[in-house]
C-alpha positions in Angstrom: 0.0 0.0 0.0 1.4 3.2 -1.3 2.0 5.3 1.7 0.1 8.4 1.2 -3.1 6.6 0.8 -2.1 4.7 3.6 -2.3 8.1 5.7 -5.6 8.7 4.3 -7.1 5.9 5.3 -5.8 5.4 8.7 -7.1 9.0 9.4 -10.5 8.2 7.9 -11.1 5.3 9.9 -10.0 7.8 13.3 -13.5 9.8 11.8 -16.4 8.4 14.5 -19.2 7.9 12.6 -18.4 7.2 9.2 -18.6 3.4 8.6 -18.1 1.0 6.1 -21.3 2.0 4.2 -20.6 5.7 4.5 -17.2 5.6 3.4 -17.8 3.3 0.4 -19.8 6.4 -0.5 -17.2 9.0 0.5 -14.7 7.1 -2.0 -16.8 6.2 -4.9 -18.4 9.9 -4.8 -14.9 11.7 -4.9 -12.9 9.2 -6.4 -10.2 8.7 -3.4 -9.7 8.7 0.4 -7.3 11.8 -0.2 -10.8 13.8 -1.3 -12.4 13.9 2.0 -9.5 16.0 3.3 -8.9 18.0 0.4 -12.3 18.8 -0.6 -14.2 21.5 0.8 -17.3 21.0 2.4 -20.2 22.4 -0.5 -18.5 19.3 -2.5 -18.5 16.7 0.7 -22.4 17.7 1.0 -23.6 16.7 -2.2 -21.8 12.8 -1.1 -25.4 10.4 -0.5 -25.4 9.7 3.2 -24.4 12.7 4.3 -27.2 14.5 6.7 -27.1 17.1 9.2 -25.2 15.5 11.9 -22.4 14.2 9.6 -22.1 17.6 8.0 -22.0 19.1 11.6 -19.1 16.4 12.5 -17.1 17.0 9.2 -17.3 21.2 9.6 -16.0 20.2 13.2 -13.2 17.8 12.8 -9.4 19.1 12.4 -8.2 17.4 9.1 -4.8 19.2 9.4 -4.3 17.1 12.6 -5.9 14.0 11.8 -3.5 13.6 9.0 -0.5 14.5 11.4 -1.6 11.5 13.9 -2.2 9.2 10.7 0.9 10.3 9.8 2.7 8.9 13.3 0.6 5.5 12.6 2.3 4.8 9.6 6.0 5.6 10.9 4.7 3.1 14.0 3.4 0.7 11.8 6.6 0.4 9.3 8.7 0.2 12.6 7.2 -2.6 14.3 6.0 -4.5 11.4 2.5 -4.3 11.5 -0.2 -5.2 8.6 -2.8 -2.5 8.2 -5.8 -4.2 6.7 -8.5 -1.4 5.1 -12.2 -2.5 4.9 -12.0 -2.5 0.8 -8.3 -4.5 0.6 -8.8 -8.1 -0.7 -7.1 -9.4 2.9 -9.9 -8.0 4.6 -10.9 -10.9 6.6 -14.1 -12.4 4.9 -16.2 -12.8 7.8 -16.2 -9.8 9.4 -17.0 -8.4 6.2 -20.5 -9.0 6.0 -20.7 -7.1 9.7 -22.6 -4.1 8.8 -20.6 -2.4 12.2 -17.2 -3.9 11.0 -14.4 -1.6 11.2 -12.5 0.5 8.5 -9.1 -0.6 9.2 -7.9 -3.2 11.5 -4.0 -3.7 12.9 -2.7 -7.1 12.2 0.5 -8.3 14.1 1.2 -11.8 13.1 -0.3 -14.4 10.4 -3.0 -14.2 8.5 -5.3 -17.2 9.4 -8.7 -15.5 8.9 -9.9 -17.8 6.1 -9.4 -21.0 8.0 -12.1 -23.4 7.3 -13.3 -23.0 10.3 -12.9 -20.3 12.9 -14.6 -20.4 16.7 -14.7 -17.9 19.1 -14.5 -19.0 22.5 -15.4 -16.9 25.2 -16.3 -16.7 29.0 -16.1 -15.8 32.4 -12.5 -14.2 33.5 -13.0 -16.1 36.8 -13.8 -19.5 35.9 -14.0 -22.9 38.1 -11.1 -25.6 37.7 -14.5 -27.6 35.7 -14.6 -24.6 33.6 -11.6 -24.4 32.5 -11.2 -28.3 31.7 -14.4 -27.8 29.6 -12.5 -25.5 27.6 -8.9 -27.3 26.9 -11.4 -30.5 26.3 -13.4 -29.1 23.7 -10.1 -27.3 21.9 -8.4 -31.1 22.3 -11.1 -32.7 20.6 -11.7 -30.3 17.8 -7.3 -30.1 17.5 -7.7 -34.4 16.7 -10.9 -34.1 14.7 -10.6 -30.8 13.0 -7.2 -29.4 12.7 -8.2 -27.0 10.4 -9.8 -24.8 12.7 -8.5 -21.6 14.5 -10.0 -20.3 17.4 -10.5 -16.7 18.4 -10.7 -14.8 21.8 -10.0 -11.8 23.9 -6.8 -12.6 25.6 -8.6 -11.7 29.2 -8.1 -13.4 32.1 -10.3 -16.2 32.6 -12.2 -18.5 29.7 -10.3 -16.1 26.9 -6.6 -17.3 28.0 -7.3 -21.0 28.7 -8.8 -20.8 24.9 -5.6 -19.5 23.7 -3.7 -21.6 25.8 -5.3 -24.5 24.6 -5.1 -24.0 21.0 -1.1 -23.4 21.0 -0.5 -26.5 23.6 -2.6 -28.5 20.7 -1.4 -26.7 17.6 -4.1 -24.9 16.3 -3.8 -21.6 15.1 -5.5 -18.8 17.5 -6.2 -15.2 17.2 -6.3 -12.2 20.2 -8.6 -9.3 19.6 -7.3 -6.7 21.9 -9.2 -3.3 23.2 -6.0 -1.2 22.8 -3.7 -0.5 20.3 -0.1 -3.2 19.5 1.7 -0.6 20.9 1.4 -3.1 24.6 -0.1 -6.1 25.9 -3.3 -6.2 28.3 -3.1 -7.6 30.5 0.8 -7.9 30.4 1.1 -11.2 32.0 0.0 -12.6 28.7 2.7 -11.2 27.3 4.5 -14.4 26.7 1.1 -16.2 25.3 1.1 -13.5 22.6 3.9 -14.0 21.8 3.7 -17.5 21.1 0.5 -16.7 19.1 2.1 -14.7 17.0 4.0 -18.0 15.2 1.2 -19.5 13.8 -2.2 -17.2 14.5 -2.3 -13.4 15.2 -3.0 -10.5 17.5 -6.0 -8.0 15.7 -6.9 -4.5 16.7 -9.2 -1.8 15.1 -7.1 0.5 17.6 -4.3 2.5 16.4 -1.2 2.8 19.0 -1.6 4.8 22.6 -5.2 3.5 22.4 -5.1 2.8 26.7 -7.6 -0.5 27.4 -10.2 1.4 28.6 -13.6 -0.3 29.4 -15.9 0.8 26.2 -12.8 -0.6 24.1 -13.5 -4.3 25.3 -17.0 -3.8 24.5 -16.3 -2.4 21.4 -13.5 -5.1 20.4 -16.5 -8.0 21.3 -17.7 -7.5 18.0 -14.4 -8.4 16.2 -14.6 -11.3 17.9 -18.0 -12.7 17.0 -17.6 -11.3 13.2 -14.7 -13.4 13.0 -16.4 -16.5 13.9 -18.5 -18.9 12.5 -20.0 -19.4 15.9 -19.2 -18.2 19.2 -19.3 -20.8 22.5 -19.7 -19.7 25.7 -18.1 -21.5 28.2 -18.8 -20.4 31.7 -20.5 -16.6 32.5 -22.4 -15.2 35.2 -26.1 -13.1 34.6 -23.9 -10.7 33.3 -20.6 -10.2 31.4 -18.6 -9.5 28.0 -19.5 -13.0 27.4 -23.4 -12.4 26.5 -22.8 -9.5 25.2 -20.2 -11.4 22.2 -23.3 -13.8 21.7 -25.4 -11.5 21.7 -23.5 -9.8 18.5 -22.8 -13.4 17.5 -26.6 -13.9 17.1 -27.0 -10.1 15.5 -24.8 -11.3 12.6 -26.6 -14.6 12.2 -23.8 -16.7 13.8 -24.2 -19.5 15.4 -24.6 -19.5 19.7 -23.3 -22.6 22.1 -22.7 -22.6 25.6 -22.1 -25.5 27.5 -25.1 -25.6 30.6 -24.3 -25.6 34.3 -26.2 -26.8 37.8 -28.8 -24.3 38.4 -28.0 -21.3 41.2 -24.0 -21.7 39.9 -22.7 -18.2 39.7 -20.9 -19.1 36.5 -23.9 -21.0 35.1 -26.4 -18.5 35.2 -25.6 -16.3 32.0 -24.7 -20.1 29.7 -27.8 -21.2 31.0 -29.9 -18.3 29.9 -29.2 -18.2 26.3 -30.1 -21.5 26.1 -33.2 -21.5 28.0 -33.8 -18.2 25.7 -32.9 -20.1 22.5 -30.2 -17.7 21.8 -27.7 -20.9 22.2 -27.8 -23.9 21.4 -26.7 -26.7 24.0 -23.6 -28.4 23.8 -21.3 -30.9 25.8 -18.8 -31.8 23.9 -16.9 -31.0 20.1 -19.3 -33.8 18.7 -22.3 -31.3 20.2 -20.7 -28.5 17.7 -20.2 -30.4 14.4 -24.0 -31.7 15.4 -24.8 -27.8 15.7 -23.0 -26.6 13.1 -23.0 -29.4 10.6 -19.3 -30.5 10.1 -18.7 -34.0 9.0 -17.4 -36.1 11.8 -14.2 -36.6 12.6 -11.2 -36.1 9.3 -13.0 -37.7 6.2 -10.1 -39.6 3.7 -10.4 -38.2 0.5 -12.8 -40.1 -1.7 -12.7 -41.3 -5.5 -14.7 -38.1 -7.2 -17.5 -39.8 -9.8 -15.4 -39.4 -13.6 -19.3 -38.5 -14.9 -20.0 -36.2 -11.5 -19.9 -32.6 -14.0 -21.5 -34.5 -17.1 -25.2 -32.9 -16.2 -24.2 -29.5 -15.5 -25.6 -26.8 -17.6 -23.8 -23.8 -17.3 -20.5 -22.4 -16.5 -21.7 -21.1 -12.8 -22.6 -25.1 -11.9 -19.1 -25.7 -13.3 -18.0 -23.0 -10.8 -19.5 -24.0 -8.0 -19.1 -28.2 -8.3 -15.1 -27.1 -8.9 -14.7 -25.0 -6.1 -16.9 -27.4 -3.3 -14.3 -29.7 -4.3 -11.6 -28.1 -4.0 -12.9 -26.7 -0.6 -15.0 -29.9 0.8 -17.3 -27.3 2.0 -18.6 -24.0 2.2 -21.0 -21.7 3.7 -23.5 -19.9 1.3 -21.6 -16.5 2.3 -18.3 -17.7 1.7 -19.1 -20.3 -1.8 -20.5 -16.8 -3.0 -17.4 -14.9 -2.1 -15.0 -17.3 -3.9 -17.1 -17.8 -6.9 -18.4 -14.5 -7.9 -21.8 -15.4 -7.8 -24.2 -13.1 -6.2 -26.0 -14.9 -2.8 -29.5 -14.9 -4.8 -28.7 -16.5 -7.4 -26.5 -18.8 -6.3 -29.3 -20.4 -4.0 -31.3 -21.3 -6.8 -28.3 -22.8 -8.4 -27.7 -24.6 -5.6 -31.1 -25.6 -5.3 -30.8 -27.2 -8.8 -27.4 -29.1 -8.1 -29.6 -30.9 -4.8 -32.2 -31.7 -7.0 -29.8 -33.6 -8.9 -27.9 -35.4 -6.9 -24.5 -33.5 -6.7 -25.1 -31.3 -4.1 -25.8 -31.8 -0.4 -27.0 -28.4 2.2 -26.2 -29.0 5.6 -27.4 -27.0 8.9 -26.1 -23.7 8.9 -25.8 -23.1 5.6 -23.1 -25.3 4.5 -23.0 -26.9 0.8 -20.9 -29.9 -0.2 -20.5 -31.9 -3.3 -22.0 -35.6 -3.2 -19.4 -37.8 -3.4 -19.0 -41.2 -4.8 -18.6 -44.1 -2.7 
């Protein structure tokens, strides 16, 4: 990324109140980020989206300066290595994408693992009982052995959010920390060393650009990350009240899937995991088999299979041919994610997918998942 636009963006995305919508209208209105700080504001009016209150915030906001602290991001970001990621680049992870709240730019220290096959969040209590916290390293065992391919996602926090981590690198799965602050340090800094570690194979992510303290509203904020990341979000242990429910609770807002594992009734740390699923806003789980039940994985690592030689001799059209080639290349996809990698818009691909069930070759799964039908 040249470095100029580079400046521009990072100091549009430090503008509070212009998301991904409004800024897709900012840049296709006036051609470039550079516009909105060069432009005066009789041109930035006639922009669609723009109303009163956003005209009000962009008569108030000191571009001079903005571009002077974007300025300081990029010299910190060349310096410690650091991958800004803009809503529009191509490594903009896929999933949080389709988050109508997602944010502009994100920080990326570390790999990047955000198109795993599957991604889980795992999130929780930050005081959790020893029963708890074997829940955890159990389910993040079982899904290492039966699903390597998965990466799992949390907050770094005390509690549920650092056994998850924990977990994942003791078994070898990838993981990803979505911190409240900016990479410039570590909270809590006794994690320090986890990160680290993370850092070889998974990633720490921020939408927070350096001297960005930890404060409070950050961690709500940063939840979102979090659950947009995911393709579901499990809740392991969490009281009536807590971060927890409120990642869930986004989790659900952007049609993810919910599991919590349930507790005895009157536990402290059962009360909020029992409540979304007495609510139906989870779904009940036990054990990794529970989440491939919930989310429709295959069991277990399948052995690859002999592909029919007449499997593509009924398609019809060069978007069947698309899809069968890149199911089979993938095992499986969701409907978001099949329409991502094969250009075919989310309406129309349902009908073509419709079609390929209706013939054999295709097979939908709960949650939205599509894979070919293979020979025997």
């Amino acid at each position: 990324m040249e470095k100029e636009m580079l400046k521009y963006r990072i100091a549009l995305s430090m503008i509070k109140g212009i998301g991904p919508k409004l800024a897709r209208n900012l840049i296709a209105y006036l051609k470039s980020e550079s516009a909105l700080f060069e432009e005066k504001l009789p041109t930035l009016r006639k922009v669609p989206g723009i109303g009163p209150a956003l005209e009000q915030l962009l008569r108030n906001i000191d571009r001079p300066k903005l571009l002077q602290q974007a300025e300081e991001e990029c010299c910190f970001i060349r310096k410690h290595q650091i991958t800004p990621i803009f809503f529009s680049d191509p490594s903009y992870p896929h999933r949080l994408s389709y988050c109508t709240d997602a944010p502009l730019m994100i920080y990326v220290k570390g790999t990047n693992c955000f198109e795993a096959h599957h991604t889980i969040a795992i999130v929780g209590t930050r005081t959790p009982t020893e029963e708890g916290k074997e829940l955890c390293e159990k389910l993040v065992s079982d899904l290492a052995e039966r699903h390597p391919d998965t990466v799992i996602v949390s907050g770094l926090a005390y509690g549920v959010d650092i056994c998850a981590h924990k977990a994942a690198l003791k078994h070898h799965l990838p993981t990803i920390g979505v911190l409240a602050h900016g990479l410039d340090r570590l909270y809590p800094s006794m994690h320090r060393n986890v990160a680290k570690e993370m850092l070889k194979e998974g990633a720490l992510i921020t939408e927070f650009k350096s001297k960005t303290n930890p404060d409070r509203h950050n961690f709500v904020q940063r939840n979102r990350i979090i659950a947009g990341l995911s393709d579901a979000v499990v809740v392991v242990q969490s009281a009536a009240k807590g971060g927890a429910l409120i990642t869930a609770q986004l989790a659900r807002d952007y049609n993810r899937d919910v599991l919590a594992f349930p507790g005895r009734p009157g536990d402290t740390f059962s009360k909020g995991c029992n409540n979304l699923i007495k609510t139906n806003v989870a779904a009940l789980i036990e054990s990794a088999q529970d989440l491939e039940y919930a989310l429709g994985w295959e069991p277990g690592i399948q052995p690859p299979r002999a592909v029919q030689g007449n499997l593509f001799a009924t398609l019809e059209n060069e978007d069947q041919q698309k899809i069968m080639e890149t199911l089979l290349e993938e095992e499986e996809l969701n409907l978001n994610l099949l329409s991502l990698k094969c250009g075919i818009p989310v309406s129309k691909l349902s009908a073509i997918l419709l079609d390929l069930e209706f013939k054999g070759l295709v097979k939908s799964k709960p949650g939205g998942i599509y894979r070919v039908v293979l020979s025997t």
